[in-house]
N, C-alpha and C positions, 0 to 999 in steps of 0.2 A: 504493500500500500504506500509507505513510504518513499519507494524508487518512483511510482509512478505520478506520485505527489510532485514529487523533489521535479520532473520533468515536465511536468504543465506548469510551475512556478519557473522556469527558467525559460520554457517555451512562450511566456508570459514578458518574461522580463527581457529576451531577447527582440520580443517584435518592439516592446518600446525602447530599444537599443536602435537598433533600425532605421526607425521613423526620426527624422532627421529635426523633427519640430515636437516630438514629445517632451521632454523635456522643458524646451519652452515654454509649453502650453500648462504643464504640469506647474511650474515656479512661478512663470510672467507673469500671468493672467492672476494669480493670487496676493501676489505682489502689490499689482498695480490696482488691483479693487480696494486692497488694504488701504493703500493711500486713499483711493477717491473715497471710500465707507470714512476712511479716520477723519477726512481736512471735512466732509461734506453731510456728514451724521453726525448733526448737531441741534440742538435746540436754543442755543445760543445767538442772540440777537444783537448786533453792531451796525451804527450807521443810520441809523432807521433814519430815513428823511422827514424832515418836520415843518409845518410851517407856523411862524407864530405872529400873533394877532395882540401887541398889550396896547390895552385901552386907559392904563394909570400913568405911566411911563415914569415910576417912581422909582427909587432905590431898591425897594424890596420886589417889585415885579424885574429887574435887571439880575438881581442876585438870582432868583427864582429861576431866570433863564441860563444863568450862568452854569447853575446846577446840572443844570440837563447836559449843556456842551459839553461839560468839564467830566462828564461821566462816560465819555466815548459810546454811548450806548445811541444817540440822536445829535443829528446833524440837519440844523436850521438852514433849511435849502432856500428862504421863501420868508420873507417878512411885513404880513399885511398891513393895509391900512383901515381895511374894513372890511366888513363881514363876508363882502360878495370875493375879494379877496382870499377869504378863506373856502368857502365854497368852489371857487375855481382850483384852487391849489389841489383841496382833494378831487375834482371830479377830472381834470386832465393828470392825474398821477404822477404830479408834479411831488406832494407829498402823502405819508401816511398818517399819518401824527397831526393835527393843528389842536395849539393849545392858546385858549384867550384868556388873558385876563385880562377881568373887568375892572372899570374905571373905580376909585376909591379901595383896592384891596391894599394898601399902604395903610391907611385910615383904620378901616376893619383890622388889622393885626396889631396898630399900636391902641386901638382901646379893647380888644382883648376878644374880640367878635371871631367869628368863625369865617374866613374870607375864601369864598366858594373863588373854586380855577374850573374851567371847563374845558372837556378836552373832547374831542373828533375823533374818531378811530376810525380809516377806512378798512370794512371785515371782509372786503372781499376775501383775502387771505386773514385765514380768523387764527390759525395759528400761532401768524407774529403779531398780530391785534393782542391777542391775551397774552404772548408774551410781553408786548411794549407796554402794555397796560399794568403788569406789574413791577417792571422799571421804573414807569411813572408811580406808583404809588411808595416804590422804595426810594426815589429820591424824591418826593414831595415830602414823607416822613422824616427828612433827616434835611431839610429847607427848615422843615415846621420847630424841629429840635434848636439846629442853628438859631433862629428867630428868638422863640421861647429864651434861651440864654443871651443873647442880647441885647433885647428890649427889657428884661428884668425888671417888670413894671412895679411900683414901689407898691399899689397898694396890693399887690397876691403878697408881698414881704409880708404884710401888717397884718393879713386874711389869716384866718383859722388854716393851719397847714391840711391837705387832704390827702386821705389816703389814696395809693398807688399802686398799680402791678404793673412790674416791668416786667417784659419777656425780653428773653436771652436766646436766640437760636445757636444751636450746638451741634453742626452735624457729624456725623460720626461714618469712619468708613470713607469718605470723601470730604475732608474740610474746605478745602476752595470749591467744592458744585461744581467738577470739572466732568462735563457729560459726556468729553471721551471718556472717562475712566469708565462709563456704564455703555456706552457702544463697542468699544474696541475688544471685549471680549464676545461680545454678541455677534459679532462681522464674524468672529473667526469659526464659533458656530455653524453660522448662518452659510459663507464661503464653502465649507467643509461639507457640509447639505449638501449645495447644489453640483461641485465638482464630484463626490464621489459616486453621486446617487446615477448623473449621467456617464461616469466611466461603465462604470458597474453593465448598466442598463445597453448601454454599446457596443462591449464588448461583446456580449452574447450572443445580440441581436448580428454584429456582423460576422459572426463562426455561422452562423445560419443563413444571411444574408450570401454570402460566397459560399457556401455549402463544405463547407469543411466541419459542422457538428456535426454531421451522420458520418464522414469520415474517424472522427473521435470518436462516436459512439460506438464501431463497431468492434474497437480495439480493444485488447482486454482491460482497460480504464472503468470503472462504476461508475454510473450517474453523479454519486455522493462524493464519488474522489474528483470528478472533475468540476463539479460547485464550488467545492474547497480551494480547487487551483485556480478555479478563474475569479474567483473573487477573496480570495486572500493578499494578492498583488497590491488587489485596492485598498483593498486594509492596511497593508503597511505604509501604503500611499499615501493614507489618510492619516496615516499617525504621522509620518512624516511634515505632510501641511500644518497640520495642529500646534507642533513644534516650530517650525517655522515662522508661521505667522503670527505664531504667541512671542517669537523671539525678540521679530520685526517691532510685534506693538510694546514689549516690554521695555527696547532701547530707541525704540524713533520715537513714540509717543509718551515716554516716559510712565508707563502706566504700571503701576505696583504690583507685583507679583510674592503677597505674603503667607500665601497657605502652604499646604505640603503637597510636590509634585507627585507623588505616590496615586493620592487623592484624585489629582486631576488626570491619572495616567487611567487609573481603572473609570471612570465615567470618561474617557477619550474610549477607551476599547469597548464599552458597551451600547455608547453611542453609535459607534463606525460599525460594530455588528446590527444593530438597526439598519442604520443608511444603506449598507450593502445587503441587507434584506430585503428591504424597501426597491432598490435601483435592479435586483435579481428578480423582485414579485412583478414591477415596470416591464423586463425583457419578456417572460416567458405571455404576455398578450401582446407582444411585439412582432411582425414579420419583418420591419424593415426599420431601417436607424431613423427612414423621415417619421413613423409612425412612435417607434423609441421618443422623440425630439417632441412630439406634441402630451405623448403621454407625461414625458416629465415636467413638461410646462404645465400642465394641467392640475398637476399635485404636487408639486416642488414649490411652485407661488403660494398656494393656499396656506401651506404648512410654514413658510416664510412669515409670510402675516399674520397666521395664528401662533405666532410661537413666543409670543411678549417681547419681542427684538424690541421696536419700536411705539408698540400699543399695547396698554394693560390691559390682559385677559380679566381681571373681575369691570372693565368697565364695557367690556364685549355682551351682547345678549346669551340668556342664558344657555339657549340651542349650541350655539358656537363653542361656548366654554365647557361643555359637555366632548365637542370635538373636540377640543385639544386633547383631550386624555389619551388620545392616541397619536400623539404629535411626539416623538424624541426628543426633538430641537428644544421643544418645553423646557424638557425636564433638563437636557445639558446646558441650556443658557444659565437656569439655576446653580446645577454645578459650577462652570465655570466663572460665572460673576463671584459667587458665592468662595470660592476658593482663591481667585486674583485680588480681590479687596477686604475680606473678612478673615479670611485662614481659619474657616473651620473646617472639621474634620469630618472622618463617617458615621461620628455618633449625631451631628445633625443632619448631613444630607444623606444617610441609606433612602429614606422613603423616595428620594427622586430618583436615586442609583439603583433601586428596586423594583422601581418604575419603568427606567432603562432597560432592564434583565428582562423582564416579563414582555416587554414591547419584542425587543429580541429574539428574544426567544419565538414567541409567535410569527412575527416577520419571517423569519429564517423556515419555521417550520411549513410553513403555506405556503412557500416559497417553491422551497422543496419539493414539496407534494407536487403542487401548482408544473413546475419543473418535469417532473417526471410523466406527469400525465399529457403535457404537449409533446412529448417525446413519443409518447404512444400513439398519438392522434398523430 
């Protein structure tokens, strides 16, 4: 069993010897996604264009604006005179942002009044709307602070002192809120999906495609030894990327790497025994690599978006999050975030790495099965 193993692994390893662009295709292409997922998977908002509208044109509406520039986050592209002004800026998409303030908000802050700012949000893209909307609220908070300690109005001195709760944000795990640290293991995931599952699914499809699998099958190789050999390659393929592109994100993105690789080695192998499940259960309703090609598009995307990369599965309807329970990608995004920025071990993520096994398991064995009985037919 083992001589004939040992000889579809090398028969394996020799056509991507071969193929003058394997390798390439194996490294480049993961490479270069890595970059465009790292600089381009982000929820971080810079630049926003703004335009603004003050109607006081006092010292504390300039500080006010001051704020904003000085925060690199908005950039005053557009400064009205009136109202219609602002209405033009946002409706030719000159800007996103217009903030006005009204006449007398100097007044209202130095007797102690509450001085309303209004702000314009164009939602067409409503994503960087609630983002910029809570830039604005975080430096309108800390305008409001500044003020408060400057004007030190004599009679709050004299006033009955009031009680207060300050909050304190404390993150943990991430203290700069830097959201590559939470994409950059997710890419490598998510990359690792999509390359293994169409190696996987390709390769099979084209031993049948050129008819060189009845040639295979008739030699005295088992069904089960030749599963092993043609999809073990990509397993080490896949360990191989996982390493790689966790290396790339660990010293080009600088992203922390402090659990135990042990950890992330056994959810790497039980994941890639999924994928290549999955990309083996894809070939065997496959006659041809264009048919290969739409089938992985079909299920390779879905499981992409269901897999919490970029969108929380509890805020998904409940149908969906039901599907995920048979999504891998889930449960390794877990692992691997989970082990790159927490360093915890297997006494908290078994239930995902258990989750892993069982998907596994299943994938492979329907696979299998699935495998043998197109052979028949």
């Amino acid at each position: 069993m083992f001589d004939r193993l040992f000889v579809m692994l090398m028969k394996e390893f020799l056509e991507i010897r071969r193929d003058r662009w394997a390798m390439f295709r194996l490294i480049v292409p993961m490479l270069v996604q890595m970059l465009v997922f790292g600089y381009a998977a982000t929820f971080t908002v810079h630049h926003v264009a703004t335009a603004v509208l003050d109607l006081d044109q006092s010292q504390a509406s300039r500080s006010l604006i001051s704020h904003f520039v000085a925060s690199s986050r908005f950039d005053v592209v557009d400064t009205a005179q009136n109202s219609s002004g602002i209405t033009r800026a946002i409706d030719q998409d000159v800007a996103v942002i217009a903030i006005v303030i009204h006449a007398g908000f100097e007044r209202d802050l130095e007797n102690g009044k509450g001085a309303p700012l209004q702000v314009i949000v164009d939602g067409t893209n409503s994503n960087t709307a609630l983002i910029a909307l809570g830039y604005i609220s975080q430096i309108v908070a800390q305008f409001s602070a500044d003020e408060a300690s400057r004007l030190a109005f004599p009679r709050q001195s004299l006033a009955r002192p009031e009680l207060g709760i300050t909050l304190q944000a404390r993150p943990w795990f991430n203290e700069s809120l830097d959201d590559r640290w939470f994409f950059i293991p997710g890419v490598i995931g998510s990359l690792t999906l999509l390359q293994i599952v169409s190696l996987t699914a390709f390769a099979i499809v084209r031993e049948r495609e050129v008819g060189t699998l009845e040639q295979i099958m008739v030699s005295p190789i088992r069904p089960a030894e030749f599963i092993l050999g043609k999809t073990l390659p990509f397993f080490l393929i896949g360990l191989g990327d996982i390493a790689l592109v966790s290396t790339f994100g660990i010293f080009w993105f600088h992203v922390p790497f402090i659990g135990n690789p042990l950890v992330m080695l056994v959810g790497a192998c039980l994941f890639l025994l999924a994928v290549v499940g999955m990309g083996l259960l894809l070939s065997t309703f496959s006659k041809t690599q264009q048919q290969a090609f739409a089938l992985n598009f079909f299920f390779v995307n879905p499981f992409f978006i269901l897999s919490g990369f970029a969108f929380p599965i509890a805020a998904m309807p409940k149908l969906l999050q039901w599907v995920t329970i048979i999504n891998p990608l889930r449960y390794f995004l877990v692992v691997i975030r989970s082990v790159f920025l927490k360093g915890v071990g297997f006494e908290v993520l078994w239930p995902d790495l258990a989750a892993l096994a069982l998907l596994a398991s299943v994938m492979l064995t329907i696979s299998v099965l699935r495998f043998r009985s197109s052979l028949d037919s």
